[in-house]
Biopython code that builds the backbone (N, CA, C, O; Angstrom):
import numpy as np
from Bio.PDB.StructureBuilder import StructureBuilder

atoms = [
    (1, "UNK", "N", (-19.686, 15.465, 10.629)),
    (1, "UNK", "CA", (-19.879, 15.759, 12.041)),
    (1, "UNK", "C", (-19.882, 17.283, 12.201)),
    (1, "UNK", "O", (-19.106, 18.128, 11.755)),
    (2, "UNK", "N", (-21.056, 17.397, 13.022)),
    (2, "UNK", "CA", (-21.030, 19.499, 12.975)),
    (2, "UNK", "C", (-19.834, 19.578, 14.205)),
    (2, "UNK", "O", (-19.294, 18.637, 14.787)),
    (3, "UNK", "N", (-19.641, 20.934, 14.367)),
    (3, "UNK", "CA", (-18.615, 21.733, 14.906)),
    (3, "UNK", "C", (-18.791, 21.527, 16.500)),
    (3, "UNK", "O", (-17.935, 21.446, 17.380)),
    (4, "UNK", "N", (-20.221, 21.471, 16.562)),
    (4, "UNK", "CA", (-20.636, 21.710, 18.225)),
    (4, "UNK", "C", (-20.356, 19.938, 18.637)),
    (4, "UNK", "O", (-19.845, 19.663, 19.722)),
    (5, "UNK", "N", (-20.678, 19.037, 17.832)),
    (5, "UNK", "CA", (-20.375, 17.586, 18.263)),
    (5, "UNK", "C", (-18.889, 17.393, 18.440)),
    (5, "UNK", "O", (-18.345, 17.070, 19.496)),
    (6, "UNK", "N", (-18.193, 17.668, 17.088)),
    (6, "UNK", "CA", (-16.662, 17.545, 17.417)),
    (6, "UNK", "C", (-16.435, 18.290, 18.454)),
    (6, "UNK", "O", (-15.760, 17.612, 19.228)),
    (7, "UNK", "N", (-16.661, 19.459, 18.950)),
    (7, "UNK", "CA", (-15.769, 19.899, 20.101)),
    (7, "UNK", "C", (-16.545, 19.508, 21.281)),
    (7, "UNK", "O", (-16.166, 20.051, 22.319)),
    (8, "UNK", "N", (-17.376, 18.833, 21.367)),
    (8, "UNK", "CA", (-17.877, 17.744, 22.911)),
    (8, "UNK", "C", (-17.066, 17.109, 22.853)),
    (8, "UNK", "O", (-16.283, 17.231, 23.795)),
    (9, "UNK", "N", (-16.706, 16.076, 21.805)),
    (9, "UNK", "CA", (-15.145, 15.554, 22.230)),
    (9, "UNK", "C", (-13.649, 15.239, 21.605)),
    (9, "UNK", "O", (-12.994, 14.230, 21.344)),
    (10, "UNK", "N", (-13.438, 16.989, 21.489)),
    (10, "UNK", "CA", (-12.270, 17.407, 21.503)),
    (10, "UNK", "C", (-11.499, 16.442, 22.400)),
    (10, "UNK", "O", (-10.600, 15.766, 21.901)),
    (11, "UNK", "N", (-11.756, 16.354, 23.504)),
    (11, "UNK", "CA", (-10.417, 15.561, 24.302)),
    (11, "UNK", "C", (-10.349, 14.027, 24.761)),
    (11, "UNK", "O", (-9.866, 13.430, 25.723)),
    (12, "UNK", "N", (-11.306, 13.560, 23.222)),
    (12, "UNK", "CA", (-10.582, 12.255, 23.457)),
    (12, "UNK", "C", (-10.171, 11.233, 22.147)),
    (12, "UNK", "O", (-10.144, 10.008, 22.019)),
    (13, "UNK", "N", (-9.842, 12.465, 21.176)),
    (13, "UNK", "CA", (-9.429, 12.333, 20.220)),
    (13, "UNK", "C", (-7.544, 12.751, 20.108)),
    (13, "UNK", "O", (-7.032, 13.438, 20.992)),
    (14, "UNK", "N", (-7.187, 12.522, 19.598)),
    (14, "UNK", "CA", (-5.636, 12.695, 18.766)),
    (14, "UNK", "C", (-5.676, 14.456, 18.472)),
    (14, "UNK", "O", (-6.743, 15.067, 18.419)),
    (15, "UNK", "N", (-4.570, 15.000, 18.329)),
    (15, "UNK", "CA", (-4.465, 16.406, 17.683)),
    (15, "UNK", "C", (-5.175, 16.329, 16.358)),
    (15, "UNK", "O", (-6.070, 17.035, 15.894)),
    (16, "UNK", "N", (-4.091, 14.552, 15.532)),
    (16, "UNK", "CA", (-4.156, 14.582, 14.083)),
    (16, "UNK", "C", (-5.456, 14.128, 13.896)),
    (16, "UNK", "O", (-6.059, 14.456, 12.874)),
    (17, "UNK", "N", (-6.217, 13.089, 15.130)),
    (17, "UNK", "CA", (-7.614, 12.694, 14.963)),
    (17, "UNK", "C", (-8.948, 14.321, 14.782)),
    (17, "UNK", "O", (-9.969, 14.490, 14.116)),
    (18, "UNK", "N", (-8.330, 15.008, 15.573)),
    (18, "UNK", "CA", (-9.268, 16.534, 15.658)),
    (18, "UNK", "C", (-9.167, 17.294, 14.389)),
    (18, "UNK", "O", (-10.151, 17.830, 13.879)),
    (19, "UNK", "N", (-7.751, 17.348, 13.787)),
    (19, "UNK", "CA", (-7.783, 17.845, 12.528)),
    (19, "UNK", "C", (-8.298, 17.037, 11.194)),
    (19, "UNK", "O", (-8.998, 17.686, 10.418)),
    (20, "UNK", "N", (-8.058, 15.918, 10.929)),
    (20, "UNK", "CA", (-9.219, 14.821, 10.498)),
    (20, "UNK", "C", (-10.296, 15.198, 10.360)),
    (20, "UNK", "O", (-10.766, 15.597, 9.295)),
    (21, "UNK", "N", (-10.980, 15.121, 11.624)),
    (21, "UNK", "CA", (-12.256, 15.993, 11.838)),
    (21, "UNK", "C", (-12.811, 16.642, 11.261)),
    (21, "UNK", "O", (-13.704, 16.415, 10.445)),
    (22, "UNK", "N", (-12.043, 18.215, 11.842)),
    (22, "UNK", "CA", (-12.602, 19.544, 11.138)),
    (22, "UNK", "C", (-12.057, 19.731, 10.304)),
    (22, "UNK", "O", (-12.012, 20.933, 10.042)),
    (23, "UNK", "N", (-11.406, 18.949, 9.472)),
    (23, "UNK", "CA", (-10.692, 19.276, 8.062)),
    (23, "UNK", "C", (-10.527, 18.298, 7.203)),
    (23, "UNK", "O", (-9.424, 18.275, 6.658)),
    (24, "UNK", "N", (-11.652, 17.083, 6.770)),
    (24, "UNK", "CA", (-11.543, 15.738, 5.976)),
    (24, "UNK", "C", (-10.503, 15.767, 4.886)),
    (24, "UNK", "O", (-9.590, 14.971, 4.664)),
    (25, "UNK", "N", (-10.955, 17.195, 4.074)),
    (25, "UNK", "CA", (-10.328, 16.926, 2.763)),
    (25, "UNK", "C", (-9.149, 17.563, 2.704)),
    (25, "UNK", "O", (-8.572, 17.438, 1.624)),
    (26, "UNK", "N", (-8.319, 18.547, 3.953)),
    (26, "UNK", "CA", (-7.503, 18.700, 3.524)),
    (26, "UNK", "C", (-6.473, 17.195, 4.307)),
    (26, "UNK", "O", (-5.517, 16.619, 3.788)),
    (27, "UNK", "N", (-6.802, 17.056, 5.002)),
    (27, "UNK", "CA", (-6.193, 15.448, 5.781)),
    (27, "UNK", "C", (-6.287, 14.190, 5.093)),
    (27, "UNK", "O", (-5.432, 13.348, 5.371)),
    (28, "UNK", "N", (-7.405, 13.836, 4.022)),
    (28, "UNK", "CA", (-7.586, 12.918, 3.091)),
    (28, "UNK", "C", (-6.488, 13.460, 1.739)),
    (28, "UNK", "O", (-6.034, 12.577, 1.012)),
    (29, "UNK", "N", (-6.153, 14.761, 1.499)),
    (29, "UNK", "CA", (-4.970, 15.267, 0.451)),
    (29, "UNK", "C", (-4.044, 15.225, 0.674)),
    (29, "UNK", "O", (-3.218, 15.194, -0.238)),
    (30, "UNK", "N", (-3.424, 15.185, 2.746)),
    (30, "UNK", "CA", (-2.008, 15.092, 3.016)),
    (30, "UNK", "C", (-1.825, 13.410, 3.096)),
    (30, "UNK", "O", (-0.808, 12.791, 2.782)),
    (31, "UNK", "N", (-3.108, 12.841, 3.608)),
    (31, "UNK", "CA", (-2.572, 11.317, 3.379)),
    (31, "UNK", "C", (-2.461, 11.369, 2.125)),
    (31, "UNK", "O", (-1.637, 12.242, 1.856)),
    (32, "UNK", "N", (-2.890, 10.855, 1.149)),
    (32, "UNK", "CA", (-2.674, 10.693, -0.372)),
    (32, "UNK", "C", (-1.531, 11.116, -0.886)),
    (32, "UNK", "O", (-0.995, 10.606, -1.870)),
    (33, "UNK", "N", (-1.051, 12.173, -0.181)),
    (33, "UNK", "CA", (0.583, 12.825, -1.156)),
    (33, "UNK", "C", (1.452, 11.775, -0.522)),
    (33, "UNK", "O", (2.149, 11.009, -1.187)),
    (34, "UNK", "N", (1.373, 11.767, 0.999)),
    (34, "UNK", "CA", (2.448, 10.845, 2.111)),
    (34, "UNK", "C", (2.286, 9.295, 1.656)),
    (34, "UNK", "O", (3.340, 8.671, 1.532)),
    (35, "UNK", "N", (1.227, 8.703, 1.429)),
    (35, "UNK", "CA", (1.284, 7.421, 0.818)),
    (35, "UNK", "C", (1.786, 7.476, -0.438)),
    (35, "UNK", "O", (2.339, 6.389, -0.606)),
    (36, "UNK", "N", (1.933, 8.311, -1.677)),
    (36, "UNK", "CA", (2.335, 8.413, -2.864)),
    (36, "UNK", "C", (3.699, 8.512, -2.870)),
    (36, "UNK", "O", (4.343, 7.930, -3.743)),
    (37, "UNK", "N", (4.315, 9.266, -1.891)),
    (37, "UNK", "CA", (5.713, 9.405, -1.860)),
    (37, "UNK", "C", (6.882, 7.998, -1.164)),
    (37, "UNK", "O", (8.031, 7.721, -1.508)),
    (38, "UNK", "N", (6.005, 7.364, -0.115)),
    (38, "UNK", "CA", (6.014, 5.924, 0.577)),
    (38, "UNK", "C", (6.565, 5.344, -0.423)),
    (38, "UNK", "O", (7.701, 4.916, -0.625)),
    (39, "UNK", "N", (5.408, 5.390, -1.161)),
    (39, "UNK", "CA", (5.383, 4.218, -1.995)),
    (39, "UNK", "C", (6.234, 4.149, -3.278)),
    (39, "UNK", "O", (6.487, 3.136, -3.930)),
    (40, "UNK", "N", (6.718, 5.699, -3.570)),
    (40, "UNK", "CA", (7.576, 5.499, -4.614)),
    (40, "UNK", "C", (8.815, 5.373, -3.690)),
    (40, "UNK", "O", (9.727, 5.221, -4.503)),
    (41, "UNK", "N", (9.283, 5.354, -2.637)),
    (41, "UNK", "CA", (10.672, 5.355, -2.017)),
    (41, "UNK", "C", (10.853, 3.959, -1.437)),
    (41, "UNK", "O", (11.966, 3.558, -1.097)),
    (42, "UNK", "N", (9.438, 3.015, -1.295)),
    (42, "UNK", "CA", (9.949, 1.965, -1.620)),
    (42, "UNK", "C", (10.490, 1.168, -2.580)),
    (42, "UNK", "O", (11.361, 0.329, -2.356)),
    (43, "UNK", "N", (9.683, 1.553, -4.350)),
    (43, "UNK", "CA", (9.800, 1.234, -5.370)),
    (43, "UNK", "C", (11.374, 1.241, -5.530)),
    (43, "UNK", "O", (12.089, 0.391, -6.059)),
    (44, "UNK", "N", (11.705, 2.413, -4.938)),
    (44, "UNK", "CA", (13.000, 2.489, -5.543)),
    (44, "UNK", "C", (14.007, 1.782, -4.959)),
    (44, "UNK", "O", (15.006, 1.488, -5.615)),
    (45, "UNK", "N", (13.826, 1.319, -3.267)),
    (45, "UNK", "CA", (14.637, 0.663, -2.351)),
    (45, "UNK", "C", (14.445, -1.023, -3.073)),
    (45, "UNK", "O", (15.148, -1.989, -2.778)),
    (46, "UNK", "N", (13.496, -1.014, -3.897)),
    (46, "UNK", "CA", (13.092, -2.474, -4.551)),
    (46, "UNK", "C", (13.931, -2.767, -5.721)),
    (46, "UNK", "O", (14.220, -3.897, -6.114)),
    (47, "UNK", "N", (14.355, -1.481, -6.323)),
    (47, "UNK", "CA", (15.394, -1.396, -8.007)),
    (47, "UNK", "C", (14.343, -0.600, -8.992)),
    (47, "UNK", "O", (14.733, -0.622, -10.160)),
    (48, "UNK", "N", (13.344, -0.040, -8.834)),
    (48, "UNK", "CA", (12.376, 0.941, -9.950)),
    (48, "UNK", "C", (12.288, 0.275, -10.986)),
    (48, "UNK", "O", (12.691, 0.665, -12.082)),
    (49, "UNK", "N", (11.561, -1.192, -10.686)),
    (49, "UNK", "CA", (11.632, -1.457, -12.766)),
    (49, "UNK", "C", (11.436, -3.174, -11.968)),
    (49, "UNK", "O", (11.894, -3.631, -10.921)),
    (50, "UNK", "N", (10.346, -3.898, -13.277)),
    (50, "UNK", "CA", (10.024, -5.477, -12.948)),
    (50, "UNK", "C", (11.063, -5.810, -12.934)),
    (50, "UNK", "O", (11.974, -5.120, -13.392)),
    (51, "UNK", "N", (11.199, -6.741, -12.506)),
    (51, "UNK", "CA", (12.543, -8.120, -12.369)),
    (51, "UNK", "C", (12.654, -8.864, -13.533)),
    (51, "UNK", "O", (13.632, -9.528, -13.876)),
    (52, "UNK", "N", (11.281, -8.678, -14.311)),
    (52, "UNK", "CA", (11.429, -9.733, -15.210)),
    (52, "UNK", "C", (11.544, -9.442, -16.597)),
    (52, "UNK", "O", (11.922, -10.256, -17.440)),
    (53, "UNK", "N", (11.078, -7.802, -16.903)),
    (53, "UNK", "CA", (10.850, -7.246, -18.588)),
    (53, "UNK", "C", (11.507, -6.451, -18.375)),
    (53, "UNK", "O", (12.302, -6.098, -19.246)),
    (54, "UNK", "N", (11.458, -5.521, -16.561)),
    (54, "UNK", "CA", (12.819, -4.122, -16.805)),
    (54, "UNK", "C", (11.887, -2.986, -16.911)),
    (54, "UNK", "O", (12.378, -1.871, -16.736)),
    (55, "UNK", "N", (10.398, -3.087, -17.213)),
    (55, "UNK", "CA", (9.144, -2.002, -17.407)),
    (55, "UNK", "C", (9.643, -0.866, -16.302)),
    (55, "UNK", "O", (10.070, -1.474, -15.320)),
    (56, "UNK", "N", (9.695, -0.087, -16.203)),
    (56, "UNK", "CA", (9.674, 0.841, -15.221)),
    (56, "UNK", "C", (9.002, 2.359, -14.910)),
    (56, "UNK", "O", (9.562, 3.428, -14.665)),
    (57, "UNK", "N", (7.675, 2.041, -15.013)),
    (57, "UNK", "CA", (6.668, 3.202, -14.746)),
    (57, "UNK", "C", (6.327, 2.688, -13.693)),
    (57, "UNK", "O", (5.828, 1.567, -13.792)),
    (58, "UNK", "N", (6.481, 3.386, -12.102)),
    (58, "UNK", "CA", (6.107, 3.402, -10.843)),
    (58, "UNK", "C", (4.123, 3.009, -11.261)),
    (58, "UNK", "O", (3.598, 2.025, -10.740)),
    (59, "UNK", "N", (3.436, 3.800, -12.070)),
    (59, "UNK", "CA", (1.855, 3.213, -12.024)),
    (59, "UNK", "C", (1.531, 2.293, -12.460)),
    (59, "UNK", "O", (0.352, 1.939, -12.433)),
    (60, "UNK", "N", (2.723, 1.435, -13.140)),
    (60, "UNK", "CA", (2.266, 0.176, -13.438)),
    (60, "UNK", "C", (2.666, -1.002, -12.256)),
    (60, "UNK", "O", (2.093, -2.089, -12.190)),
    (61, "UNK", "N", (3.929, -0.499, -11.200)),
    (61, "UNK", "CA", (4.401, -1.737, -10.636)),
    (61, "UNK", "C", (3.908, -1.873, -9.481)),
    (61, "UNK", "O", (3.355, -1.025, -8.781)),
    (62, "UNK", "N", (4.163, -3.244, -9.225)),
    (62, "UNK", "CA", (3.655, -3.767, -8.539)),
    (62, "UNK", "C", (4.301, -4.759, -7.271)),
    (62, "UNK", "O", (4.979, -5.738, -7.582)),
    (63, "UNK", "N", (4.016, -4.401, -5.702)),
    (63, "UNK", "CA", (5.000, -4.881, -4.748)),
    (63, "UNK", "C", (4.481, -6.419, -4.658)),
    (63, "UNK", "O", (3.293, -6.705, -4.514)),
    (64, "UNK", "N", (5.495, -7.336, -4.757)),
    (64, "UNK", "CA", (4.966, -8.614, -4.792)),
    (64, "UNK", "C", (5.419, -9.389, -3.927)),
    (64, "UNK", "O", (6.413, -8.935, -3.361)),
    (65, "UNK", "N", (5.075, -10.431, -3.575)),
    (65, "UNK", "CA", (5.548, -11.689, -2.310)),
    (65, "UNK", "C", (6.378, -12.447, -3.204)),
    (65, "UNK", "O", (5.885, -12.810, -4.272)),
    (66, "UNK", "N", (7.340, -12.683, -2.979)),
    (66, "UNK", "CA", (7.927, -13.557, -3.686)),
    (66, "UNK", "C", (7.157, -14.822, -3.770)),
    (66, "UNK", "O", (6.719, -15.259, -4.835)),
    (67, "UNK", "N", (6.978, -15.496, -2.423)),
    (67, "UNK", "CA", (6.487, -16.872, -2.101)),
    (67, "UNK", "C", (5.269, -16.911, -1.867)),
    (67, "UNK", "O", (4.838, -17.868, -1.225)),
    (68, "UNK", "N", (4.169, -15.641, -2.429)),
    (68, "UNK", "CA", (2.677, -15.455, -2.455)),
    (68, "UNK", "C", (2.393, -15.406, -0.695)),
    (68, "UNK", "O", (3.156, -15.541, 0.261)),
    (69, "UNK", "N", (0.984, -15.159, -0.802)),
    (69, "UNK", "CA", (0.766, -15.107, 0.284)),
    (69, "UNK", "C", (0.367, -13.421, 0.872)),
    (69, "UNK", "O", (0.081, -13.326, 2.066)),
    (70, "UNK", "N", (0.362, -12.064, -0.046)),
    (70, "UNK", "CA", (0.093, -11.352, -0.019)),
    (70, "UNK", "C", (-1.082, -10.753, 0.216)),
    (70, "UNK", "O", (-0.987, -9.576, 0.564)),
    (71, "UNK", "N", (-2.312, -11.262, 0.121)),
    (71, "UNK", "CA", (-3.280, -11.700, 0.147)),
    (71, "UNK", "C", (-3.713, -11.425, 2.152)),
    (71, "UNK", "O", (-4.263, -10.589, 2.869)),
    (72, "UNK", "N", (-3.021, -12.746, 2.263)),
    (72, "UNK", "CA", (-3.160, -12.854, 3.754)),
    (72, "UNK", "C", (-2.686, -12.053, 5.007)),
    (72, "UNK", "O", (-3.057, -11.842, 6.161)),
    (73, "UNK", "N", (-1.365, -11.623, 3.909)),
    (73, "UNK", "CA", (-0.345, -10.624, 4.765)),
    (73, "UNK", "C", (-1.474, -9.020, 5.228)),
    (73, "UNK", "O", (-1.892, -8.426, 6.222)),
    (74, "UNK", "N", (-1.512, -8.966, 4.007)),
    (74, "UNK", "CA", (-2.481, -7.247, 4.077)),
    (74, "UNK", "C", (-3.757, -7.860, 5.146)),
    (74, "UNK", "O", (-4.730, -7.161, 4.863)),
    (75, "UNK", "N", (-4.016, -8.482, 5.833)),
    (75, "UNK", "CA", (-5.520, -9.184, 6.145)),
    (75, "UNK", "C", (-5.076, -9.067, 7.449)),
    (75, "UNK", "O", (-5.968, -8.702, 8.216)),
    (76, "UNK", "N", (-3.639, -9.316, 8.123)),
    (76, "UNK", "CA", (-3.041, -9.946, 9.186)),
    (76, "UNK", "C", (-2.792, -8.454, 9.606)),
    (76, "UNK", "O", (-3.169, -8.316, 10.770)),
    (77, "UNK", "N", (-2.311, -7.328, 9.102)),
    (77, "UNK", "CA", (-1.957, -6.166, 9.561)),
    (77, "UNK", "C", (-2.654, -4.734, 9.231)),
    (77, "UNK", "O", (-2.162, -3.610, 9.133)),
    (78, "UNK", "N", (-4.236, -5.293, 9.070)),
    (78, "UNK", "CA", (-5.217, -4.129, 9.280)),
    (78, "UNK", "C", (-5.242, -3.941, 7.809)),
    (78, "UNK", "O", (-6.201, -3.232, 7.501)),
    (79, "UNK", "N", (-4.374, -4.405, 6.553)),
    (79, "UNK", "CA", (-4.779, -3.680, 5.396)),
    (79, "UNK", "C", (-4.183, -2.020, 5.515)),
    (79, "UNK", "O", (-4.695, -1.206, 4.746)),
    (80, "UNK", "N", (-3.491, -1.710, 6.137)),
    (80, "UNK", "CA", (-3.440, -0.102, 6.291)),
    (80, "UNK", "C", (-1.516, 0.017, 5.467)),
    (80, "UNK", "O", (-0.550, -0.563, 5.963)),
    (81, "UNK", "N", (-1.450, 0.938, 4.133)),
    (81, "UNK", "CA", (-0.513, 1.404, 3.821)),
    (81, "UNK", "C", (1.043, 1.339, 4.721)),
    (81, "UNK", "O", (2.156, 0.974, 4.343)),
    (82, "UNK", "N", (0.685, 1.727, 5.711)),
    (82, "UNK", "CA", (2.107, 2.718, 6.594)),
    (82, "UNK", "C", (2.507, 1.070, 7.313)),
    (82, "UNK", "O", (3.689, 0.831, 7.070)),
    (83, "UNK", "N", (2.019, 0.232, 7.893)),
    (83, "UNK", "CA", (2.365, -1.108, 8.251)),
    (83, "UNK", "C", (2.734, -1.636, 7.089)),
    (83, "UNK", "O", (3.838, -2.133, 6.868)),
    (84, "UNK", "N", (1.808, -1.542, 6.297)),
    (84, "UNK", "CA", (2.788, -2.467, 4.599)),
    (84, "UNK", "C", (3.897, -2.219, 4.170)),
    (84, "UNK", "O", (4.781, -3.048, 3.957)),
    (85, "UNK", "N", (3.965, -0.844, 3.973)),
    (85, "UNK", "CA", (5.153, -0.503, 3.342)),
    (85, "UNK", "C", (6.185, -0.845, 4.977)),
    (85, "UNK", "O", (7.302, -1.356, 4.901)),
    (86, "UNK", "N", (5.702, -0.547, 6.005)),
    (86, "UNK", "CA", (7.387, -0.497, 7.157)),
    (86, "UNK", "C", (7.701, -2.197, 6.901)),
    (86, "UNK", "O", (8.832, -2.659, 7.051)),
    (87, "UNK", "N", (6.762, -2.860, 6.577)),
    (87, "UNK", "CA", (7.055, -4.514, 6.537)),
    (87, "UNK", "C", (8.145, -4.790, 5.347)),
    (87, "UNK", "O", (9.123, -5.494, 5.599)),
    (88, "UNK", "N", (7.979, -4.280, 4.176)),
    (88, "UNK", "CA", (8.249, -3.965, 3.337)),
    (88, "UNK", "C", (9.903, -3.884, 2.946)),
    (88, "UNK", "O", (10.606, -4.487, 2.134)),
    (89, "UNK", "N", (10.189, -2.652, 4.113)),
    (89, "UNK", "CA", (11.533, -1.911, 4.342)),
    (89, "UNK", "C", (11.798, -2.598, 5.483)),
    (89, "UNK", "O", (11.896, -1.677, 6.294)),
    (90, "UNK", "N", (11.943, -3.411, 5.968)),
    (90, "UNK", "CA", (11.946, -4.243, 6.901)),
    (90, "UNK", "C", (12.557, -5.431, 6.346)),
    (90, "UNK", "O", (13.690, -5.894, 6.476)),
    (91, "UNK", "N", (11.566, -5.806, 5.713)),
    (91, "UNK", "CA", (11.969, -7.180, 5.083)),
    (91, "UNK", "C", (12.136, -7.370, 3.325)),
    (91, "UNK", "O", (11.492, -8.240, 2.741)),
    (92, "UNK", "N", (13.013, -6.506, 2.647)),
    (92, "UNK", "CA", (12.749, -6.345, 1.701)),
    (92, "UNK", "C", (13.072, -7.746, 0.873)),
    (92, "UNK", "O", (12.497, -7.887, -0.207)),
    (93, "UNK", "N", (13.850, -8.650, 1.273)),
    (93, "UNK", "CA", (14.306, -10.296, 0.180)),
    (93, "UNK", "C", (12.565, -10.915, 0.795)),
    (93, "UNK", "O", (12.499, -12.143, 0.734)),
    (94, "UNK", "N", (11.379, -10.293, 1.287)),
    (94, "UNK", "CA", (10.360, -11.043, 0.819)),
    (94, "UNK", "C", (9.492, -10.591, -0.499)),
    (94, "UNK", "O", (8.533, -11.140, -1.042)),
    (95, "UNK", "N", (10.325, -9.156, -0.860)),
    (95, "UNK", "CA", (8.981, -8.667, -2.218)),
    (95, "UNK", "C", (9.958, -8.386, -3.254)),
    (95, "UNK", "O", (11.021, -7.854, -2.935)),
    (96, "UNK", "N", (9.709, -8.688, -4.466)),
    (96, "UNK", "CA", (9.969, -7.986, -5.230)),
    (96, "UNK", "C", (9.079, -6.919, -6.327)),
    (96, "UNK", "O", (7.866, -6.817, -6.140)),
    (97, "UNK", "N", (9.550, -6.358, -7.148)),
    (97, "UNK", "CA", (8.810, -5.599, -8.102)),
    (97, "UNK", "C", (8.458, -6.180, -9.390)),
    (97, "UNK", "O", (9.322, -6.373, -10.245)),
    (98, "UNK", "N", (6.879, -6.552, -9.625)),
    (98, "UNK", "CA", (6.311, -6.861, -11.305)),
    (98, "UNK", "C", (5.585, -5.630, -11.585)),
    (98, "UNK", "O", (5.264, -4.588, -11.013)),
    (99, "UNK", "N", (5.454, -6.263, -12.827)),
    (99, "UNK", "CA", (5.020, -4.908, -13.827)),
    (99, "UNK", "C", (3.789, -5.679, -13.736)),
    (99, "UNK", "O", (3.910, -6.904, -13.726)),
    (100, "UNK", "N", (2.089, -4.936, -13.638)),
    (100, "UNK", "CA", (0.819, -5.484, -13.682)),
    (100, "UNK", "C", (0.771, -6.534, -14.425)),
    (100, "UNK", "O", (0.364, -7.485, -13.757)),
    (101, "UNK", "N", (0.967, -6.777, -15.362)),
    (101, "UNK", "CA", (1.350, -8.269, -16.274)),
    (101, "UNK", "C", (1.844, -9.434, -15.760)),
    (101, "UNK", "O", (1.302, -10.507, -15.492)),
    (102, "UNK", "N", (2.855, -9.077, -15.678)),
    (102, "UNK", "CA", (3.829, -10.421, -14.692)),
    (102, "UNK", "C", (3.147, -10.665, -13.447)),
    (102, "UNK", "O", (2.942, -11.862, -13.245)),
    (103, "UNK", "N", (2.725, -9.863, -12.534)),
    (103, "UNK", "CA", (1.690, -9.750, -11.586)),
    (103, "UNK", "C", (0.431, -10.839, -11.595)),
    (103, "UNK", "O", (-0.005, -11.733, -10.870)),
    (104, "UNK", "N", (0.134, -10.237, -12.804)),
    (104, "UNK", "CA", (-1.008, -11.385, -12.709)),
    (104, "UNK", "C", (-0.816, -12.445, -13.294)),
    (104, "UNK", "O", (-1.674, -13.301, -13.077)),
    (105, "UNK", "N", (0.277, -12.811, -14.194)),
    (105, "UNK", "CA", (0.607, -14.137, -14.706)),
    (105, "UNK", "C", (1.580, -14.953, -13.838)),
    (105, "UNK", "O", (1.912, -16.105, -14.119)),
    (106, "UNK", "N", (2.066, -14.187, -12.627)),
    (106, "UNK", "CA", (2.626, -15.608, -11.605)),
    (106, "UNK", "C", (1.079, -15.356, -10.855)),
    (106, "UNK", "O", (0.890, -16.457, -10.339)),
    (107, "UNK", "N", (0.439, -14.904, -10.675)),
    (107, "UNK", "CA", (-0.752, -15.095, -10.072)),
    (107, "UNK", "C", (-1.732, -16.403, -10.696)),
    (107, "UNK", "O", (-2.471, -17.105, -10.007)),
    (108, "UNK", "N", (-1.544, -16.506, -12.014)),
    (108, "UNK", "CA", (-2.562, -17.260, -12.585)),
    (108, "UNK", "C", (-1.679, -18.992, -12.397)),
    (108, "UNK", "O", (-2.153, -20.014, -11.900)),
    (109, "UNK", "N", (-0.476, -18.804, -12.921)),
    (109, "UNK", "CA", (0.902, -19.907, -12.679)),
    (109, "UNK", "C", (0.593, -20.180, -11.611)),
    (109, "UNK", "O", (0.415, -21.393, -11.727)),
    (110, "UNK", "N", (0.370, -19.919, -10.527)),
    (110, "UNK", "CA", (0.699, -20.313, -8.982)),
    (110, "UNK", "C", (-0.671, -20.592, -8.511)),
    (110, "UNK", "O", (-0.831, -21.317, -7.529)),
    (111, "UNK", "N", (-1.664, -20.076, -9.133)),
    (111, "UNK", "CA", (-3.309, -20.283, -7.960)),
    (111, "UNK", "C", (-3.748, -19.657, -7.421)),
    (111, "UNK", "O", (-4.864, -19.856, -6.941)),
    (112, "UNK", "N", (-2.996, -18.501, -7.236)),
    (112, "UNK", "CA", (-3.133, -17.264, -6.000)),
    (112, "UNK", "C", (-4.174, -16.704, -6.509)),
    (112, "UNK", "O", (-4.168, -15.904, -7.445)),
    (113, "UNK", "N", (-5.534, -17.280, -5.643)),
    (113, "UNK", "CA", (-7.086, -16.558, -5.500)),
    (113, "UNK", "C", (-7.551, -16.126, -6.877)),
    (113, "UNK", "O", (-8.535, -15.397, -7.006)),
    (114, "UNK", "N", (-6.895, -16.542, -7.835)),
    (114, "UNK", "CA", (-7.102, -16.420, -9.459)),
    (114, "UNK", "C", (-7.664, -17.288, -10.134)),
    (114, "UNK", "O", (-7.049, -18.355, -10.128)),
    (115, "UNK", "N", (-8.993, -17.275, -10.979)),
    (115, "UNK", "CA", (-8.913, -18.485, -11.566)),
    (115, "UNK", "C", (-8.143, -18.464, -12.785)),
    (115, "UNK", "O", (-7.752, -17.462, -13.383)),
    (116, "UNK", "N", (-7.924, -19.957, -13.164)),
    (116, "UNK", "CA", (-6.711, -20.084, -14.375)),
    (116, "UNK", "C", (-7.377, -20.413, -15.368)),
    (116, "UNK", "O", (-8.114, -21.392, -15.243)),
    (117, "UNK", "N", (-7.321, -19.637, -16.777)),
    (117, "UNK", "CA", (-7.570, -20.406, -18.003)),
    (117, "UNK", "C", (-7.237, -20.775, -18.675)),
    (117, "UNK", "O", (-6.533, -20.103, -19.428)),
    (118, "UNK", "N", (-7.438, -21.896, -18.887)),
    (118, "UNK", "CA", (-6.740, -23.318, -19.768)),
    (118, "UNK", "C", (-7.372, -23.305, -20.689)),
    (118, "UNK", "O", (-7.199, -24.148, -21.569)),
]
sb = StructureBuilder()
sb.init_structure("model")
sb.init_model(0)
sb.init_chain("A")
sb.init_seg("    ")
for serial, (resi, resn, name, xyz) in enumerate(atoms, 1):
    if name == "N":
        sb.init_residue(resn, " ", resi, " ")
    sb.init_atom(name, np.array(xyz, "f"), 0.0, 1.0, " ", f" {name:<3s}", serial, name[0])
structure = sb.get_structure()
């Protein structure tokens, strides 16, 4: 968007919507750090490490539904980070932490939108 369009309407945008704007990439670099940091301060409110092997590299884990259904959840609340994670810290006895592995092997165990091979 050029300069002369954004400021036609300057005033009916957000401060943070205007800086967005005229500044994508440095606003696409402060989200990215603020979701990175989220997300490791949930990891850690979760125990930092699967439930089930103990793995504990934050890029491998993974926030999980206990009772599945994750899927639907992200679908129900826009898909947007900052609602996931407050659900999250909110309700933490619904997720726990797998390591990408375990992840996808109660995924395949259970049905969840996976196909299974037998």
């Amino acid at each position: 968007m050029t300069q002369a369009i954004q400021d036609q309407f300057t005033g009916l945008y957000s401060p943070q919507r205007r800086f967005a704007l005229r500044h994508p990439e440095k606003y696409n670099a402060t989200r990215r750090n603020w979701s990175h940091k989220r997300r490791l301060e949930i990891i850690s409110k979760l125990g930092n490490k699967c439930i089930i092997c103990g793995f504990d590299d934050p890029r491998a884990l993974c926030i999980d539904h206990i009772n599945g259904g994750g899927r639907e959840e992200l679908r129900n609340i826009s898909n947007t980070s900052t609602r996931y994670y407050r659900m999250v810290e909110e309700h933490p006895e619904r997720y726990q932490l797998l390591c990408h592995n375990h992840n996808w092997i109660k995924k395949c165990e259970n049905h969840e939108g996976v196909k299974v091979w037998d």
